[in-house]
C-alpha positions as CSV (number, residue, x, y, z in Angstrom):
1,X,46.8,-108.8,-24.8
2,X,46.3,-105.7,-22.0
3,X,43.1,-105.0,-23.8
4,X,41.6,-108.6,-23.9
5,X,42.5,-108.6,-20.5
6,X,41.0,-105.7,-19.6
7,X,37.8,-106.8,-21.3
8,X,38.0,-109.9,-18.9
9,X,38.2,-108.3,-15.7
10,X,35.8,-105.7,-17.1
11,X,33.4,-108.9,-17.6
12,X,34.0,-110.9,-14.6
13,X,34.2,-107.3,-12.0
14,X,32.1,-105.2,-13.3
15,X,32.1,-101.3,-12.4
16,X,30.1,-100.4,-9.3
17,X,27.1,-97.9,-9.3
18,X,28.3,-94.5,-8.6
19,X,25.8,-94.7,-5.8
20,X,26.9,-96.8,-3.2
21,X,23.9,-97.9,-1.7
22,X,22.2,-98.7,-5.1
23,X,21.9,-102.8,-5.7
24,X,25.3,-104.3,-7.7
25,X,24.9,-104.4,-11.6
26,X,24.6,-108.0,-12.5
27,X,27.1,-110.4,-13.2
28,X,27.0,-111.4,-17.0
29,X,29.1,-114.5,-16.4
30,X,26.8,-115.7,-13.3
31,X,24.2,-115.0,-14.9
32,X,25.3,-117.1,-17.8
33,X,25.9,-120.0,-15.5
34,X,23.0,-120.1,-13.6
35,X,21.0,-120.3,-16.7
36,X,22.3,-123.7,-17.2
37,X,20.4,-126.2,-17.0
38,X,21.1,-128.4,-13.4
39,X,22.1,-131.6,-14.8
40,X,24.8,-131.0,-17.2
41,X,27.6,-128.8,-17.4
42,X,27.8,-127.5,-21.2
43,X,30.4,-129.5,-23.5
44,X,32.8,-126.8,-24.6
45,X,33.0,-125.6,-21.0
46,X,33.3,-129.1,-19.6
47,X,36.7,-129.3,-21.8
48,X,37.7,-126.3,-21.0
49,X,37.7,-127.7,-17.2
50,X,39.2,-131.0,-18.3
51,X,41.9,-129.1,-20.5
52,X,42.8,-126.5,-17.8
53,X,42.6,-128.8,-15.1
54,X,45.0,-131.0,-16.6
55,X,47.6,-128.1,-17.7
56,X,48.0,-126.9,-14.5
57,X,48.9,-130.3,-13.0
58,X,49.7,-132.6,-15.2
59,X,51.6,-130.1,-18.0
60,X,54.4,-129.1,-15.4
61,X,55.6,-132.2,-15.1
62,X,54.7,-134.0,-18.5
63,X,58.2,-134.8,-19.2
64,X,58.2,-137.5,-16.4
65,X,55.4,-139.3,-18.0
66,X,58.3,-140.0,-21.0
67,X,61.0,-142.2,-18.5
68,X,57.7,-145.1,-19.4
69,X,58.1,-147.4,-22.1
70,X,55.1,-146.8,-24.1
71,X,52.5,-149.7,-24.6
72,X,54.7,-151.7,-22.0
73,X,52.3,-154.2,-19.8
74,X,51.7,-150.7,-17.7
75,X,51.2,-148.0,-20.0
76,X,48.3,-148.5,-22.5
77,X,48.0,-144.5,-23.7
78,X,45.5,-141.7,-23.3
79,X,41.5,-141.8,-24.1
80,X,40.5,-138.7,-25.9
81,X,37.3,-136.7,-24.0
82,X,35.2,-137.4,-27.0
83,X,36.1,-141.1,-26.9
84,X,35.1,-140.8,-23.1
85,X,31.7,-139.2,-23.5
86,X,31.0,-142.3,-25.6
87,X,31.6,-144.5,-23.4
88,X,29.7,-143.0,-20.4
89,X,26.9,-142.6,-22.7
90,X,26.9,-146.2,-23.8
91,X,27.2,-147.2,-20.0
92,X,24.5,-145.4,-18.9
93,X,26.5,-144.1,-16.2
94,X,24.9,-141.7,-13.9
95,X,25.1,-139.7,-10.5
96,X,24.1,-142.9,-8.3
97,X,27.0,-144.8,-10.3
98,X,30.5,-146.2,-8.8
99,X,33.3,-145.8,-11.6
100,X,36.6,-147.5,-11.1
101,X,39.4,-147.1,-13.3
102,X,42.1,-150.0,-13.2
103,X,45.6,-148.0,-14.4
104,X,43.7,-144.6,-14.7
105,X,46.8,-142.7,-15.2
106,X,47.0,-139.6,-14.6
107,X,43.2,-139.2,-13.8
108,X,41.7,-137.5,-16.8
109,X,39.0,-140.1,-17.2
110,X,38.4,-139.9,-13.8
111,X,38.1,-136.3,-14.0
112,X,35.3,-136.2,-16.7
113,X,33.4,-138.9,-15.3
114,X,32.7,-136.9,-12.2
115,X,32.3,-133.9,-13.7
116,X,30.1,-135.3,-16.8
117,X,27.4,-137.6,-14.3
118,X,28.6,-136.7,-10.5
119,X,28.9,-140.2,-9.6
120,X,31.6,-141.7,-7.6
121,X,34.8,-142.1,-9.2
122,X,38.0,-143.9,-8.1
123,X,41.2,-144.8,-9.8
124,X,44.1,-147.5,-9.4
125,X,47.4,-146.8,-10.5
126,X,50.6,-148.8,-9.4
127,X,53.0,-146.2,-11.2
128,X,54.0,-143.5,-8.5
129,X,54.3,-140.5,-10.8
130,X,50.9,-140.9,-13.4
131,X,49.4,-141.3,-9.3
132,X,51.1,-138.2,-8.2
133,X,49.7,-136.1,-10.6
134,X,46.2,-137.8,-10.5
135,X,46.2,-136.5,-7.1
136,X,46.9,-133.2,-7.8
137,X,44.7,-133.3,-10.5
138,X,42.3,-133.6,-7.6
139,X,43.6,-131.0,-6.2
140,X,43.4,-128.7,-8.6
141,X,39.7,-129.4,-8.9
142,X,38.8,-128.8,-5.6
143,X,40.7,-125.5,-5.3
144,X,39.7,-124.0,-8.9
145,X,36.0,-125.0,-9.4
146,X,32.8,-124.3,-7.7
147,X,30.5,-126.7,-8.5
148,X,28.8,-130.1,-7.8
149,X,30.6,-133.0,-9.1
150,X,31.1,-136.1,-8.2
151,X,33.6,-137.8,-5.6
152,X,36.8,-138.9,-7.0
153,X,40.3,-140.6,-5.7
């Protein structure tokens, strides 16, 4: 694990010149991202926000989401991301759209909406914990990731 890590760092700071004054080597992984293209943020590394994102504040506390009776007249289950990218496809939903999700949970659908079109995103939910962890969801975005995407509550 050292070693992979090492490789990591090595990518993401890479060694200086030996002259100081000489320009910085480029960075592979900025590089990489600014090759993009401007509209989209590739799929493997839009779930890897969505998954990371979500492990970090929703994970930590996952065994709270249990104390709900499942497929009670408030808790209707998860959408999977591919499931969701469906749906904004077929909706046509794009960055001068307003999405509003009634019982959104903990906010993942919120999440990829935003980050998959950058339009406006809100979500409603009446149960105080799934909210509490939407909101750190939000959080987490807007501490972790440097990019455009759009607004979300």
């Amino acid at each position: 694990m050292q070693t992979i890590n090492q490789l990591l760092r090595t990518l993401k700071y890479p060694p200086l010149p030996s002259d100081v004054f000489a320009p910085a080597p480029p960075n592979v992984l900025i590089e990489a991202v600014k090759s993009w293209p401007q509209s989209t943020i590739p799929d493997k590394v839009l779930m890897r926000i969505i998954d990371e994102t979500y492990q970090r504040s929703v994970g930590p506390h996952a065994l709270k989401l249990n104390r709900y009776e499942a497929f009670s007249s408030k808790v209707y289950g998860e959408l999977m991301p591919s499931f969701t990218s469906d749906i904004i496809a077929a909706t046509s939903l794009h960055k001068d759209s307003l999405f509003i999700d009634l019982g959104c949970g903990v906010g993942n659908v919120l999440v990829q909406a935003s980050l998959e079109t950058c339009c406006k995103s809100y979500g409603i939910e009446v149960t105080p914990t799934p909210a509490e962890m939407r909101r750190e969801q939000l959080r987490q975005m807007k501490k972790r990731w440097g990019f455009r995407w759009g607004k979300w509550s």
